[in-house]
C-alpha positions as CSV (number, residue, x, y, z in Angstrom):
1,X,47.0,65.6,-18.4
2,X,49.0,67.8,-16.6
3,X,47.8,71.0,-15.7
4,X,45.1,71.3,-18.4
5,X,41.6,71.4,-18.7
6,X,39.3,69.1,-20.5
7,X,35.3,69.6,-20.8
8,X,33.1,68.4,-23.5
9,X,36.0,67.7,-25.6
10,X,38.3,70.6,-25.1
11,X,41.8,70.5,-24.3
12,X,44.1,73.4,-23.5
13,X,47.4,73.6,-23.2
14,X,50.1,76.6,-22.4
15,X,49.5,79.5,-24.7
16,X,53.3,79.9,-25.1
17,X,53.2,77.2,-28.1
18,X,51.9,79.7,-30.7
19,X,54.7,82.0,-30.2
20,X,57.0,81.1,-33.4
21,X,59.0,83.1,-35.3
22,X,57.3,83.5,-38.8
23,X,53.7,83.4,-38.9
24,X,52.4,84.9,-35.3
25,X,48.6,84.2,-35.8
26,X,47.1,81.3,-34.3
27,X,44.9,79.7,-36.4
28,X,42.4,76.8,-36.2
29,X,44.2,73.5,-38.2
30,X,42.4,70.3,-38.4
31,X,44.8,67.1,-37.8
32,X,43.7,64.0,-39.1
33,X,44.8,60.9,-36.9
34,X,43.9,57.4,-37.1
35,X,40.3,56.3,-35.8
36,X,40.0,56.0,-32.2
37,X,43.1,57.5,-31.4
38,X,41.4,61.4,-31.4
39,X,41.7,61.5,-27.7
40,X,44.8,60.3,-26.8
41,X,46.2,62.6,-30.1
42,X,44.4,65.6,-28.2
43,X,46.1,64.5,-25.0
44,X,49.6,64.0,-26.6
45,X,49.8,67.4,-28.4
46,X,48.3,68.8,-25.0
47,X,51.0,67.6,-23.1
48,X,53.4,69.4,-25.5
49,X,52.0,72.8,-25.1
50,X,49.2,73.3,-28.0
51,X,45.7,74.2,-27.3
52,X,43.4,71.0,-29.1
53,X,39.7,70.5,-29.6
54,X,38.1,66.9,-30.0
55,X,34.7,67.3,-30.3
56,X,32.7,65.0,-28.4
57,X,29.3,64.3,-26.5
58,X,28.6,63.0,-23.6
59,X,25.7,60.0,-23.9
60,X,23.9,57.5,-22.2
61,X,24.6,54.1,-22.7
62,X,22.6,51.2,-21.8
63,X,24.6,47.8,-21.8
64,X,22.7,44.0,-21.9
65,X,22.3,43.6,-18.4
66,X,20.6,46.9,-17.8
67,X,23.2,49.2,-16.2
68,X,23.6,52.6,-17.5
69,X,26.7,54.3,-18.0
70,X,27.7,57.5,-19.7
71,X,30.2,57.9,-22.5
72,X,32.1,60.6,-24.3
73,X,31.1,59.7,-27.7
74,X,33.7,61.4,-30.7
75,X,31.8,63.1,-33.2
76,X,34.4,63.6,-35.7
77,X,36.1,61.1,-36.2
78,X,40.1,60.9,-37.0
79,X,39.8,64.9,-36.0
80,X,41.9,66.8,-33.7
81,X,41.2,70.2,-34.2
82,X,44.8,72.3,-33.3
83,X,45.0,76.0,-32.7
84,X,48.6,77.3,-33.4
85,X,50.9,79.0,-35.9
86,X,51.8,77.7,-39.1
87,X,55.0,77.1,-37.9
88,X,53.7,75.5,-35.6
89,X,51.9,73.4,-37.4
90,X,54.8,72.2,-39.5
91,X,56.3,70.6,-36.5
92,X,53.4,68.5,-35.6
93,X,52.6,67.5,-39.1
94,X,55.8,65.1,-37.9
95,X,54.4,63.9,-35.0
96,X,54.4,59.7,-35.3
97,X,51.1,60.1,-34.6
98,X,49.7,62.5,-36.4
99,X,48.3,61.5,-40.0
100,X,48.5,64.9,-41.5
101,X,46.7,68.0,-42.1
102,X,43.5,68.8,-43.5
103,X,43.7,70.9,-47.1
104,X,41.5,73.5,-48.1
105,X,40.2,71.5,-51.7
106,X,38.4,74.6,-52.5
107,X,41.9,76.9,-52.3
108,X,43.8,78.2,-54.7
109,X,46.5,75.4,-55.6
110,X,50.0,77.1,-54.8
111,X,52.9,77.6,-57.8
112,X,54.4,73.8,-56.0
113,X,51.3,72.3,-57.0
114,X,50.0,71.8,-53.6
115,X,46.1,72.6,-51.9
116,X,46.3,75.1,-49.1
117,X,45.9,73.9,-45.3
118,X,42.5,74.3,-44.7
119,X,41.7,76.5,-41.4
120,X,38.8,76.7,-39.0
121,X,37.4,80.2,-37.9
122,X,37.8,81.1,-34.5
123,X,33.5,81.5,-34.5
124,X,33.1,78.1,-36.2
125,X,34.9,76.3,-33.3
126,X,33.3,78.4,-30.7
127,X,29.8,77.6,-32.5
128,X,30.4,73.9,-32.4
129,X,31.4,73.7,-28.7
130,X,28.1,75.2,-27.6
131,X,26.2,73.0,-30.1
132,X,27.9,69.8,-28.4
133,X,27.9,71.3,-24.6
134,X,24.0,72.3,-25.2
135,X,22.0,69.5,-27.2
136,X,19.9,67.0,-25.9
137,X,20.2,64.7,-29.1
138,X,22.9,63.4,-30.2
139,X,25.1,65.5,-33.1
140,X,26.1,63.8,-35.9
141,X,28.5,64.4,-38.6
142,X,29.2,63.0,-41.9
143,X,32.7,61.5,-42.2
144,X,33.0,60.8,-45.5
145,X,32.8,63.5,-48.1
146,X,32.6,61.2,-51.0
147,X,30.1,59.2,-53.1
148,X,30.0,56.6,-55.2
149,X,31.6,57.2,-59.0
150,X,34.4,59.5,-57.1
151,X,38.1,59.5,-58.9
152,X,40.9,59.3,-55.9
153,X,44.1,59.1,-55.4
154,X,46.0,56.7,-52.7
155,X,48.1,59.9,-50.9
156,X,50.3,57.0,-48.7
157,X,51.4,54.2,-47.7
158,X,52.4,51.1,-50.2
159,X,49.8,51.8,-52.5
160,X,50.5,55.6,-52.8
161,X,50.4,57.4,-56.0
162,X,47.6,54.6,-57.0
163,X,43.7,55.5,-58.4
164,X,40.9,54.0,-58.3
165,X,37.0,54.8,-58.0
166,X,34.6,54.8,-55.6
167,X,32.2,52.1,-55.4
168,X,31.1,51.5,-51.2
169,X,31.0,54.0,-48.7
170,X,31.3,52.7,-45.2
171,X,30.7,55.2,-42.8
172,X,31.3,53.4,-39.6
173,X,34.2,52.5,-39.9
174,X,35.4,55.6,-42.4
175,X,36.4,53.0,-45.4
176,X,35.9,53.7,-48.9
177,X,35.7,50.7,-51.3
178,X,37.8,51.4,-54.1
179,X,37.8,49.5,-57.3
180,X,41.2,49.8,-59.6
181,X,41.2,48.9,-62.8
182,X,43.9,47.1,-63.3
183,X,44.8,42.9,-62.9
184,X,40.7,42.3,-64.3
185,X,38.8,44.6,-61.7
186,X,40.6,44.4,-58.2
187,X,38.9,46.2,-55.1
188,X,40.5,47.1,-51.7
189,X,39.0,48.8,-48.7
190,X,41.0,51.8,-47.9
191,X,40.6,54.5,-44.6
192,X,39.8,58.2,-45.8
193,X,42.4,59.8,-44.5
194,X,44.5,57.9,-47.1
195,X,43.0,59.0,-49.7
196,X,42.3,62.6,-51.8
197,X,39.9,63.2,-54.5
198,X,40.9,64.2,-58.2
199,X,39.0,66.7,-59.6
């Protein structure tokens, strides 16, 4: 990876990235990327100069035939946190691999109609670094910020634009179970990140 440094889930790139004309201030922005793909995500965006965070913890493992190995679990997944400029972050919102970007559904929806980016405090990220680099049990976070009864909207793909409601949460594999009322009572299994809730 270059040049850079990686421990318990940090990954730092050249600090010359945040330097855009516009909005100076580096900010915390959380990326959303496919599951499983956190780390290499972190290591792509590294490589082009931004500073990334993928939270993880390191575990033992103990496999059938006894051996034990230790594994750099991800603890959020499909998040790579990304700390530049909002310029910045308009750039990598293009990125092929990059999903898109977290929105703030608690802010102020904008004059366009759109939910602000959400962003992390500087303390928050620096708080959850020592929580992963210091505990001796295993951190866990939920995933899945919905429940059952939930309105949503598909956000992309073929099915974008579509809503449904949510009837099964599966957390392990960050699905929701959404059933759309249309054709009788049709259900489809669709990833989080695909989807945003209606209020």
């Amino acid at each position: 990876m270059n040049a850079n440094n990686e421990s318990n889930g940090v990954t730092t790139g050249p600090s010359g990235a945040g330097g855009a004309v516009g909005m100076k201030q580096n900010r915390w922005f959380v990326a959303l990327v496919k599951q499983n793909t956190e780390k290499s995500s972190g290591e792509k965006l590294t490589r082009l100069g931004y500073h990334c965070y993928v939270p993880v913890q390191n575990e033992m493992r103990i496999w059938k035939n006894g051996r034990k190995t230790v594994v750099s679990r991800v603890v959020i997944p499909s998040v790579v946190f990304v700390r530049c400029t909002e310029n910045n972050r308009k750039e990598i919102v293009n990125l092929p691999y990059i999903s898109r970007f977290m929105t703030n559904k608690a802010g102020i929806v904008t004059q366009a109609g759109h939910k602000p980016i959400a962003s992390i405090p500087d303390e928050q990220i620096d708080r959850l670094q020592f929580m992963l680099g210091n505990s001796d049990t295993p951190v866990s976070f939920s995933a899945i910020p919905y429940k059952r009864g939930d309105i949503v909207r598909v956000i992309r793909g073929k099915l974008l634009g579509l809503v449904g409601e949510v009837q099964k949460i599966d957390d392990k594999h960050s699905e929701l179970t959404v059933c759309l009322d249309f054709l009788g009572y049709a259900s489809l299994a669709i990833e989080t990140i695909n989807v945003e809730p209606i209020n």
